[in-house]
C-alpha positions in Angstrom: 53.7 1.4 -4.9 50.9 -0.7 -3.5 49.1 1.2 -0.6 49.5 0.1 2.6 46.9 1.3 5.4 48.9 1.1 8.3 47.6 3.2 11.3 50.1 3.7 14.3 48.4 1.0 17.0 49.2 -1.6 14.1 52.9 -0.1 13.3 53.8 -0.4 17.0 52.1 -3.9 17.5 54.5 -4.9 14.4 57.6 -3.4 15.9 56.8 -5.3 19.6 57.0 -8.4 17.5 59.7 -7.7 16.0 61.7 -7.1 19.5 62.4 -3.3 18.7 61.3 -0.1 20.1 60.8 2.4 17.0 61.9 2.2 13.5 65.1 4.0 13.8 66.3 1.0 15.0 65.7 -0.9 12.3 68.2 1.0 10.4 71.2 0.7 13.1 73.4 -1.4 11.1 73.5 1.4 9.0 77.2 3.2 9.8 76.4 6.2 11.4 78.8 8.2 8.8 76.7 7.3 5.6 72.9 7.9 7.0 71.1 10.5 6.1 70.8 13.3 8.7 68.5 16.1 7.1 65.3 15.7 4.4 66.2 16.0 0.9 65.2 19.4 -1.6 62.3 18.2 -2.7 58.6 18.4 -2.7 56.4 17.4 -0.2 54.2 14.4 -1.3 51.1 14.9 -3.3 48.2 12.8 -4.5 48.3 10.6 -7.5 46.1 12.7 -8.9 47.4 16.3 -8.5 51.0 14.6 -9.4 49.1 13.5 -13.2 47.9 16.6 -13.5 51.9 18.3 -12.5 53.6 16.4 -15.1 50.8 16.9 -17.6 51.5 20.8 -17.4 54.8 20.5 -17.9 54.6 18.0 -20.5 52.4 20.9 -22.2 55.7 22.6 -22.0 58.0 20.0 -24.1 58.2 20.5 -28.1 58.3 17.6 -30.1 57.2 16.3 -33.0 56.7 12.9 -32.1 53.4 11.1 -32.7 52.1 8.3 -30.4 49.7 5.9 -31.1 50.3 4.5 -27.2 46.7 3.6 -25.6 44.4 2.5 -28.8 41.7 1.2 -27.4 43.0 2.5 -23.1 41.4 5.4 -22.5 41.7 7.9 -19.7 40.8 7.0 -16.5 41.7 7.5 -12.6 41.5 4.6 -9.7 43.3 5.6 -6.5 45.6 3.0 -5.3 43.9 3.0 -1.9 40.8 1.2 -3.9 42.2 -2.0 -4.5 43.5 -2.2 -1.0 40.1 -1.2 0.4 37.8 -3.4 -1.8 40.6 -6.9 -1.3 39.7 -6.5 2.6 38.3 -9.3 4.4 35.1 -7.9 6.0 33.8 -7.1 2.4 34.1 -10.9 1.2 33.1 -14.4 2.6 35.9 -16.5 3.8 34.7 -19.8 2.3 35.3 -21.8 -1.2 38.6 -19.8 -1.7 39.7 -22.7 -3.8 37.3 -21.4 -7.0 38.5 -19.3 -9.8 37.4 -16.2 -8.2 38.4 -14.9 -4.3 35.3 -16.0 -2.6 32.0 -16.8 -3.0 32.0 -12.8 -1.6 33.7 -11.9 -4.7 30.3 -13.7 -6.9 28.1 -11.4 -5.2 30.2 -8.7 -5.6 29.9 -9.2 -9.2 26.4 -10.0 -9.4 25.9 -6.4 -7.9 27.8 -5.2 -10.4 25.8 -6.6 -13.2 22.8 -5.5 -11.8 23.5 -2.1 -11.5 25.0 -1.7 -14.7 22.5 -3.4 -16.4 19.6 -0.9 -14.6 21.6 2.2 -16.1 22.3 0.8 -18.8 19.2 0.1 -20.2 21.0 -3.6 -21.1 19.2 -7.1 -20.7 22.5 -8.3 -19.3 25.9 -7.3 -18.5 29.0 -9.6 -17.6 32.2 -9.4 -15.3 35.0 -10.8 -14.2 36.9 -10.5 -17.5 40.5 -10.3 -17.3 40.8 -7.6 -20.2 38.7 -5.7 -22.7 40.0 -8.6 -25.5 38.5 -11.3 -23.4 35.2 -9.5 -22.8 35.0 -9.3 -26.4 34.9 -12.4 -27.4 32.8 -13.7 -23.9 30.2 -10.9 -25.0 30.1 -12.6 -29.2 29.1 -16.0 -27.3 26.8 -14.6 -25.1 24.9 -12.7 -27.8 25.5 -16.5 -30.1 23.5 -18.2 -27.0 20.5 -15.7 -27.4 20.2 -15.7 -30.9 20.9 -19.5 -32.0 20.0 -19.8 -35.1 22.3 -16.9 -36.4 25.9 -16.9 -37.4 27.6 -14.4 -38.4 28.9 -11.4 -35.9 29.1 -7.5 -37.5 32.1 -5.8 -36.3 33.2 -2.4 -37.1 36.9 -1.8 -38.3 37.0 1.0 -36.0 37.3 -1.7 -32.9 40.9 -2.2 -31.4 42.9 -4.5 -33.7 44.1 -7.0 -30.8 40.9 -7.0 -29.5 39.7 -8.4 -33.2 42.4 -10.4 -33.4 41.4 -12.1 -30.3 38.2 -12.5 -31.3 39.4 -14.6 -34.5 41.3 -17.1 -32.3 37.9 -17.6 -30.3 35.9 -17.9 -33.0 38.6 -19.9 -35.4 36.6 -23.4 -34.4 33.4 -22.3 -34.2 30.4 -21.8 -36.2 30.6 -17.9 -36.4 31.1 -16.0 -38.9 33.0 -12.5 -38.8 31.9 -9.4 -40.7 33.4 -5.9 -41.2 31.8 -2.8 -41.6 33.8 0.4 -42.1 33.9 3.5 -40.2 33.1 7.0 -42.1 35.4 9.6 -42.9 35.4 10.9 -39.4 36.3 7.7 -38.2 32.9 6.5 -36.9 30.4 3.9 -37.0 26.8 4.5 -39.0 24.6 3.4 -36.0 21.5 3.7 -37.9 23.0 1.8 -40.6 23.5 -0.6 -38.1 20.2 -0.5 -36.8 18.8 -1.7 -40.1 21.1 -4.8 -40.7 21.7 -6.2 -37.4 18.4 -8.3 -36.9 20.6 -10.7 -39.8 23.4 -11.1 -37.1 24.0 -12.5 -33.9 25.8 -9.6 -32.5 27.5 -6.3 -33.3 30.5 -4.8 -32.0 31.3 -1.4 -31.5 33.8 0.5 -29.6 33.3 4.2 -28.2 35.5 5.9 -28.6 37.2 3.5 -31.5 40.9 3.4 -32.5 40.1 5.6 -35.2 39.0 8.6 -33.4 39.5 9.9 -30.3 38.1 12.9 -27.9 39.4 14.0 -25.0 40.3 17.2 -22.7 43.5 18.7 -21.0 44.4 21.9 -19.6 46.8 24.3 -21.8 48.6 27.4 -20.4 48.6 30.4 -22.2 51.7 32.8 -22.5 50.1 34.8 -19.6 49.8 31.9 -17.5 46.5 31.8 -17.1 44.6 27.9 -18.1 42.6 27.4 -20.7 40.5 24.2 -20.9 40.4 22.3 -24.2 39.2 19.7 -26.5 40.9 17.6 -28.5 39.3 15.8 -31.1 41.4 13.6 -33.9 40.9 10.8 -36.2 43.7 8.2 -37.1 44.5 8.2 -41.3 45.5 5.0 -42.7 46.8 4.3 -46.1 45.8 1.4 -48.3 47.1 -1.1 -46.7 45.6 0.0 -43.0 48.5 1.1 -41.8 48.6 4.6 -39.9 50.1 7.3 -41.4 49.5 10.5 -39.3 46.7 12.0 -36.9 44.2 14.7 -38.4 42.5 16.4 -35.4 41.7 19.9 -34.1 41.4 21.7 -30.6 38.8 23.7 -29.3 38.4 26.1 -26.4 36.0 24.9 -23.8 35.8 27.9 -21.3 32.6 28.7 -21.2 31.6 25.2 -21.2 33.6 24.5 -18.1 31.9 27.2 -16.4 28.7 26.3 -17.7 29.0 22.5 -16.5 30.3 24.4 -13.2 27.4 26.3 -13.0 25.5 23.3 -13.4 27.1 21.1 -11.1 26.8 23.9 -8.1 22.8 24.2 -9.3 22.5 20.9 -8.6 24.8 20.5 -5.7 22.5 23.5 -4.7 19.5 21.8 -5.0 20.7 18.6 -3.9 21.5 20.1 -0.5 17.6 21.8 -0.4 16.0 18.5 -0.8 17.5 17.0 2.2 17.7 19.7 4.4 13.6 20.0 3.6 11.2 18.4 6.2 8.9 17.5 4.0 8.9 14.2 2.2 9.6 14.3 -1.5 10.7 12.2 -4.0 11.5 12.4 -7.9 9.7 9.9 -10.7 10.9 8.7 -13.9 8.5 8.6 -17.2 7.6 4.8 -16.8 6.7 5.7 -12.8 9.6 4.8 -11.2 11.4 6.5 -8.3 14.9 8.1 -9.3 15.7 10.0 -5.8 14.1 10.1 -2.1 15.0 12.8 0.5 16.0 11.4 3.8 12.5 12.8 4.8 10.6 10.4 2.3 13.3 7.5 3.0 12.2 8.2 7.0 8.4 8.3 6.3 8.0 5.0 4.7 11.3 3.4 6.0 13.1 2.4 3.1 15.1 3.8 0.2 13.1 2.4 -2.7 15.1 3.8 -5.9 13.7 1.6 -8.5 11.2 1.2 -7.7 7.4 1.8 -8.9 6.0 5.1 -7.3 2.4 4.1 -6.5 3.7 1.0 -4.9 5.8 2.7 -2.4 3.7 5.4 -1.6 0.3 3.6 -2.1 0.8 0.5 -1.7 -1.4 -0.6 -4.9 -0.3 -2.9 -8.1 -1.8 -0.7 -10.6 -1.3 3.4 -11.1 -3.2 5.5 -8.9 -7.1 6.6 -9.3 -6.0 10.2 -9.0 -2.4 10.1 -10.7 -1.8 13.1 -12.6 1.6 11.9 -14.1 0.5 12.7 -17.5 -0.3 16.3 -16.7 3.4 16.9 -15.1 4.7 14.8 -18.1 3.5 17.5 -19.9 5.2 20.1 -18.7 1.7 21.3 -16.2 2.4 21.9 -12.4 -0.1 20.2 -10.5 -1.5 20.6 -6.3 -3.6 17.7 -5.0 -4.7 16.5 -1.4 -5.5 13.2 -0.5 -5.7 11.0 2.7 -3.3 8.0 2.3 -4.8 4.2 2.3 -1.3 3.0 4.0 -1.2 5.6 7.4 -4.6 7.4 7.1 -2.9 10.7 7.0 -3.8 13.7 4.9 -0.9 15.3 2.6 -1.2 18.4 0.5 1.0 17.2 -2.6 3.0 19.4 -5.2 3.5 17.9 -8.4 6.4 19.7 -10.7 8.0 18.8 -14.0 11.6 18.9 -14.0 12.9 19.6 -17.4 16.6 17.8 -18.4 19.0 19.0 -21.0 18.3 15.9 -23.0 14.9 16.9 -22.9 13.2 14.1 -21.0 10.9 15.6 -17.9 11.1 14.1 -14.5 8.3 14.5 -12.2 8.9 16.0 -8.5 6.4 15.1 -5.5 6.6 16.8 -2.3 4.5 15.6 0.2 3.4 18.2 3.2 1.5 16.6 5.7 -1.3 18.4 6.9 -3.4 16.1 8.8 -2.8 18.1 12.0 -4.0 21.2 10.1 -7.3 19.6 8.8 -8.1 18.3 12.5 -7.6 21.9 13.7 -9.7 23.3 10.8 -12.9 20.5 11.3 -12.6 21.2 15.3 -13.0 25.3 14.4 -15.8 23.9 12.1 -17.7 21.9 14.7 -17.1 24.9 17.3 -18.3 27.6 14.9 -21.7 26.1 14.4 -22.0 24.4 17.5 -21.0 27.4 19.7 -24.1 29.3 22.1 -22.4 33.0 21.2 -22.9 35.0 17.7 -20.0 35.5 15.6 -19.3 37.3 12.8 -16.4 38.0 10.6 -16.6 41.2 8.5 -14.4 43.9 6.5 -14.5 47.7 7.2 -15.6 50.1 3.9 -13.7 53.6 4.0 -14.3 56.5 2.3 -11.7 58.5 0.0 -10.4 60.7 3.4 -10.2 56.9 5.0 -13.2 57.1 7.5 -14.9 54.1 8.2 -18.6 54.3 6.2 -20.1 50.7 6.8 -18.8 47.4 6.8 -19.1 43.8 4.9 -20.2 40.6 5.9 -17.4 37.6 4.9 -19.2 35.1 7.3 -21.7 34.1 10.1 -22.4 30.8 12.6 -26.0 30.1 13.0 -25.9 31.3 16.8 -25.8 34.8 14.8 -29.1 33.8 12.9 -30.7 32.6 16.2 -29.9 36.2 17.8 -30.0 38.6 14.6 -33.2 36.8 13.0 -30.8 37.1 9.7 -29.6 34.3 7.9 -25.9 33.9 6.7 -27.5 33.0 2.9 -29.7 36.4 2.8 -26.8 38.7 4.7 -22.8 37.5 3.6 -21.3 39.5 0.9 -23.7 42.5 1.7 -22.9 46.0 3.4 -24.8 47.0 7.1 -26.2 49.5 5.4 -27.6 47.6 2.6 -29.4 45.1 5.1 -30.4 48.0 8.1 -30.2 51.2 6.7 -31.6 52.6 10.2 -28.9 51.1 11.9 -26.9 53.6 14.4 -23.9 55.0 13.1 -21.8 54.6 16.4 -21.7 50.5 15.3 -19.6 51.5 12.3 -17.1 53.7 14.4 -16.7 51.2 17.1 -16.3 48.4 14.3 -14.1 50.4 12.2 -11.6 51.7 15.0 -10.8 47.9 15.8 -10.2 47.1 12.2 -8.1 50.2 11.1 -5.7 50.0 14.7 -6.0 46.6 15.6 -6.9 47.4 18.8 -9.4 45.1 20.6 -12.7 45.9 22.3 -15.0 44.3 24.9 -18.0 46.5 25.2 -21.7 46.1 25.9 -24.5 48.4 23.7 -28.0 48.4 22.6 -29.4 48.2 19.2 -32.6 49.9 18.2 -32.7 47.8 15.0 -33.0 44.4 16.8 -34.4 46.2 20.3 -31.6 44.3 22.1 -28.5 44.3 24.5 -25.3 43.0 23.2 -22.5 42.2 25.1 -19.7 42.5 22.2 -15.8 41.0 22.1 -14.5 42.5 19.1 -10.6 42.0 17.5 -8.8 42.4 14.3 -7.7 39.0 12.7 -6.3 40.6 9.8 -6.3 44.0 7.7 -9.1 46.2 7.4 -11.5 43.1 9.0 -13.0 42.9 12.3 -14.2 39.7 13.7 -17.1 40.0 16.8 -17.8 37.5 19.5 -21.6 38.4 20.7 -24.3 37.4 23.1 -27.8 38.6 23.6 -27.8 39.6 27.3 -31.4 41.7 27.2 -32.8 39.5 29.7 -30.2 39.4 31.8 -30.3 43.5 32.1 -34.1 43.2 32.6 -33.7 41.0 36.0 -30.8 43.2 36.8 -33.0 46.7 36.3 -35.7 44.8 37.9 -33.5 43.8 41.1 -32.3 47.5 41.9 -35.7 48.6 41.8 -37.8 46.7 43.7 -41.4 47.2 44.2 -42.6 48.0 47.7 -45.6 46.3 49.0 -47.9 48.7 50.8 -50.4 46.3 52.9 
């Protein structure tokens, strides 16, 4: 039953037309005494689907030992009905030049979409469309391949290819230059494509069909005595006798549980992953070998405002015709993981990039790029820069040394500003990866208990002290920025304390 998408505003607006109220009166000449008053025992309604797969179980149910060659050449397949409906809709199809073989001028495009895409995955030079029937595309395909290669004649076709499709193909070909050759199928039914692959330069085309009449593959759900499903696979080969006509089918089944749960497994991996990538805020995006982009996350998509599947990598992200100075795609194709930074010629922005191989089970390697941008992060870090060399105060950042009982004993220089050379008299070259001790053995031991007690609790200290080593006064701001360090914030304030010692004691003048 065709599908008809009917929602209620357009049921009622039918029935106002129509001069009734509801559809129950539509059915009032009807005698009252032979209408139906309750629903009938059956099931509810299910989908086309689920109602296959129903009579497909119970099919698995019926003994017989009757064999049927019905679909040769029509293989499994599901279209719901609501397709046809939804694709034959107006809005998806110009309403002009209705009067050419096809729907529209809409449908053209349609079909020129098609071919495109098919022809991308594909790997093909060309595809075609708008055939009425597999027979038909056949024998469009042999001319076709005759218009390429001109000066050859004959066409190679296996005898494994649907005999009404061949037989169509003689009536095309019955006036025509073209020559047809056969080439049989091996004892399991299929085609030597290497074989092939050696002879067909001599042709103008070759035909194939997979899967062929001859053999067949396919999978359907059995139920074992407990109840429980088992997935299987059914593989079988038509047997001919001498005169090519079929005699019986020679196949075998084969449980595919662990397959199933396998390809499951998969499927929610990559489901999985799927759903990581664009739920991530960074920008990422996955290459082919010959450099072109596969998959964007709506973050990359966002960033440089297209979806450019396709596409070639260092074009999109670069804008530049040729691959990139500092592309390391020959590194990931090798299975290495790779961490760059670079500042972008198209927005000026700096990006921390993560380049991974992703590893297929056909063993082709994919390369992933996530892009983190970190331009923010590298302003902060040059304005800390410019403020640690350019600030008046000392600083220093060091890490406390402990004995075996864990009592601080002297402490490490990690770093110094050259405000601390200007105070200290040391320079950062002579002092940084040294001990205290090593530098001012004479230095007072309450330094190392003051510096150790901030590093060891984390507690902060602002404190002001005099050093016998340098013969100054310090005025000290010292925290903990991480474990077992201690980073101090200093400023020489000896001459303040002289004016200050001077201004409590003033001298008396005796005249």
């Amino acid at each position: 039953m065709k599908y008809s998408p009917n929602c209620q505003d357009s049921r009622e607006t039918m029935l106002k037309d129509i001069g009734v109220d509801n559809v129950d009166a539509l059915f009032e000449s009807i005698p009252e005494n032979i209408r139906l008053k309750e629903l009938l025992q059956i099931s509810p309604p299910v989908s086309e689907f689920k109602l296959k797969k129903q009579l497909q179980q119970l099919s698995n149910y019926v003994e017989t030992d009757a064999i049927s060659f019905l679909g040769a050449g029509a293989y499994r397949r599901y279209i719901p009905e609501a397709i046809s409906s939804i694709t034959s809709r107006s809005e998806f199809l110009t309403s002009y030049t209705p009067y050419q073989p096809e729907l529209s001028q809409g449908s053209l495009h349609m079909m020129f979409e098609f071919q495109t895409m098919l022809s991308y995955y594909t790997g093909m030079d060309v595809a075609n469309a708008s055939m009425y029937e597999g027979a038909t595309a056949v024998a469009e395909a042999v001319f076709m391949a005759k218009r390429i290669k001109k000066k050859l004649n004959r066409v190679l076709v296996s005898t494994g290819l649907h005999p009404e499709y061949l037989q169509v193909l003689r009536t095309y070909l019955k006036h025509s230059s073209l020559e047809i050759a056969l080439v049989p199928v091996d004892e399991k039914g299929q085609t030597d494509l290497d074989e092939l692959e050696k002879i067909q330069s001599i042709f103008s085309s070759v035909l194939e069909e997979t899967p062929n009449r001859m053999n067949a593959i396919f999978e359907t759900i059995f139920f074992h005595k407990n109840g429980k499903e088992v997935p299987c696979e059914i593989s079988g080969k038509l047997i001919l006798d001498d005169e090519g006509k079929p005699i019986y089918i020679q196949g075998n089944t084969r449980n595919i549980t662990e397959r199933k749960f396998a390809e499951d497994a998969l499927r929610e991996s990559e489901e999985n992953y799927r759903s990581m990538m664009e739920a991530m805020e960074d920008s990422a995006y996955i290459c082919s070998p010959d450099f072109r982009v596969d998959y964007m996350n709506p973050a990359m998509i966002k960033r440089i405002g297209y979806e450019a599947i396709g596409k070639l990598c260092h074009k999109v992200m670069y804008g530049i015709d040729e691959k990139c100075s500092w592309c390391v795609h020959e590194s990931v194709m090798k299975g290495e993981h790779v961490k760059t930074e670079i500042i972008n010629p198209l927005d000026s922005k700096t990006y921390n990039i993560s380049n991974s191989p992703i590893f297929h089970t056909d063993g082709s390697i994919s390369k992933l790029t996530i892009y983190r941008d970190i331009t923010a992060h590298r302003q902060v870090e040059e304005d800390y820069q410019m403020l640690f060399h350019k600030m008046l105060n000392g600083f220093a950042l060091c890490e406390i040394i402990c004995d075996t009982a864990g009592n601080p004993i002297d402490f490490r220089y990690l770093a110094t500003n050259p405000a601390f050379e200007n105070i200290t008299g040391l320079k950062s070259e002579d002092i940084v990866g040294k001990t205290l001790l090593e530098i001012a053995p004479d230095t007072e031991h309450y330094w190392i208990e003051i510096f150790g007690k901030v590093a060891l609790t984390g507690e902060p200290i602002f404190f002001e002290n005099y050093t016998n080593v340098l013969g100054k006064h310090l005025e000290l701001n010292t925290f903990r920025p991480g474990p077992n360090q201690f980073a101090t914030v200093f400023a020489d304030i000896t001459d303040k304390k002289k004016w200050k010692t001077s201004f409590n004691n003033p001298r008396r003048w005796n005249p």
